[in-house]
MITORMI-437885 format. One line per field, with one value per residue (C-alpha): x, y, z; residue number from 0. Coordinates in pm, 1 decimal. Example, Ala and Ser with C-alpha at 12.3 -4.5 7.8 and 13.67 -1.06 7.14 Angstrom:
% MITORMI-437885
px 1230.0,1367.0
py -450.0,-106.0
pz 780.0,714.0
seq 0,1
***
This chain:
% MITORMI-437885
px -1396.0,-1117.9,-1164.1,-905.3,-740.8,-612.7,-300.7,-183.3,-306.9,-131.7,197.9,238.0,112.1,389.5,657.0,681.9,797.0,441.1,272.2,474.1,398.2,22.4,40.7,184.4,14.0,-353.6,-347.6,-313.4,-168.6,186.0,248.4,249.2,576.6,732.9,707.7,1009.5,960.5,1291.9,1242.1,872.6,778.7,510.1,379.5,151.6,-140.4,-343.9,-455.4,-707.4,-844.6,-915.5,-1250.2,-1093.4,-1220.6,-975.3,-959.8,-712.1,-629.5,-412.1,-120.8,-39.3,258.8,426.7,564.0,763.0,643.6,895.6,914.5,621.1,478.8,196.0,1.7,-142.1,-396.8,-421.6,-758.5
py 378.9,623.5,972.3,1281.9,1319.0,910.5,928.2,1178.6,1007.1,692.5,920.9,1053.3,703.9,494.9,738.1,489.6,767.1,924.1,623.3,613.8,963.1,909.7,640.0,786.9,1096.5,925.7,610.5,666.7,270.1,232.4,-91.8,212.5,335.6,-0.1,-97.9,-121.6,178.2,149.5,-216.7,-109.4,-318.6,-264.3,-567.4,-658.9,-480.0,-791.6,-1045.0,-1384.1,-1471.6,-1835.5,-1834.2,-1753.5,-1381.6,-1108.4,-825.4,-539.4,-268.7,70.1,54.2,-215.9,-223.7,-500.7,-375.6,-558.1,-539.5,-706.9,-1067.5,-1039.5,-968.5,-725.2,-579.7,-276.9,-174.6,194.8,200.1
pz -1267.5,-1343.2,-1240.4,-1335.8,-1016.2,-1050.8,-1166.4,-916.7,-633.6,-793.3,-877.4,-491.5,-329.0,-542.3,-339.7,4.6,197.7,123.8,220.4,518.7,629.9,544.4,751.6,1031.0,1048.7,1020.2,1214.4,1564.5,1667.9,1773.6,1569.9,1267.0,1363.3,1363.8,1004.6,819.7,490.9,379.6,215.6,95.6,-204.1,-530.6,-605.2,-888.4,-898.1,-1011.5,-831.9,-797.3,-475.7,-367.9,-532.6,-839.6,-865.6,-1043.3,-891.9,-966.2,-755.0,-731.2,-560.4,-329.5,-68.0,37.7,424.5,674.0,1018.6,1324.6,1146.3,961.2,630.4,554.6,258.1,242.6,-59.4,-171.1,-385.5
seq 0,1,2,3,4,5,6,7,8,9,10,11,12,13,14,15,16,17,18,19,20,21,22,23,24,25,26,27,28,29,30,31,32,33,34,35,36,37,38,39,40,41,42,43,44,45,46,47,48,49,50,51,52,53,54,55,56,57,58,59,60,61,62,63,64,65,66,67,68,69,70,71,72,73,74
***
C-alpha cells in the first residue's frame, strides 16, 4: 500500500550516502562502520524466493562488507 510520503522516503533512501548515515547514526554495532558505501549498489527491486513467491520491495542495497556481500531492504 502506497501512502503520500513514499516517494520521498524512496527519493532520500536511493541517495547511499543517506543510507549510510542512517545507518550509522541508528545501529549501534561496529561491523556498521566497516561497510564499504562508496561501491553501494540498487538492485532490482523484484524478486522470487525459493518457493517461488514474488515479492517486491522499495529500495534494496547491495553493500560490501570486508570480503563479503550483503543486502539490505529499505521497505
Amino acid at each position: 500500500m502506497s501512502t503520500i510520503h513514499d516517494k520521498g522516503y524512496k527519493y532520500l533512501f536511493s541517495n547511499p550516502l543517506i543510507v549510510k548515515e542512517l545507518l550509522q547514526s541508528f545501529v549501534s554495532m561496529d561491523w556498521v562502520h566497516h561497510i564499504d558505501f562508496t561501491k553501494a549498489e540498487t538492485i532490482d527491486k523484484s524478486y522470487v524466493t525459493d518457493q517461488y513467491k514474488e515479492y517486491e520491495a522499495d529500495i534494496i542495497y547491495k553493500l560490501y562488507f570486508k570480503e563479503s556481500e550483503l543486502y539490505l531492504y529499505l521497505l
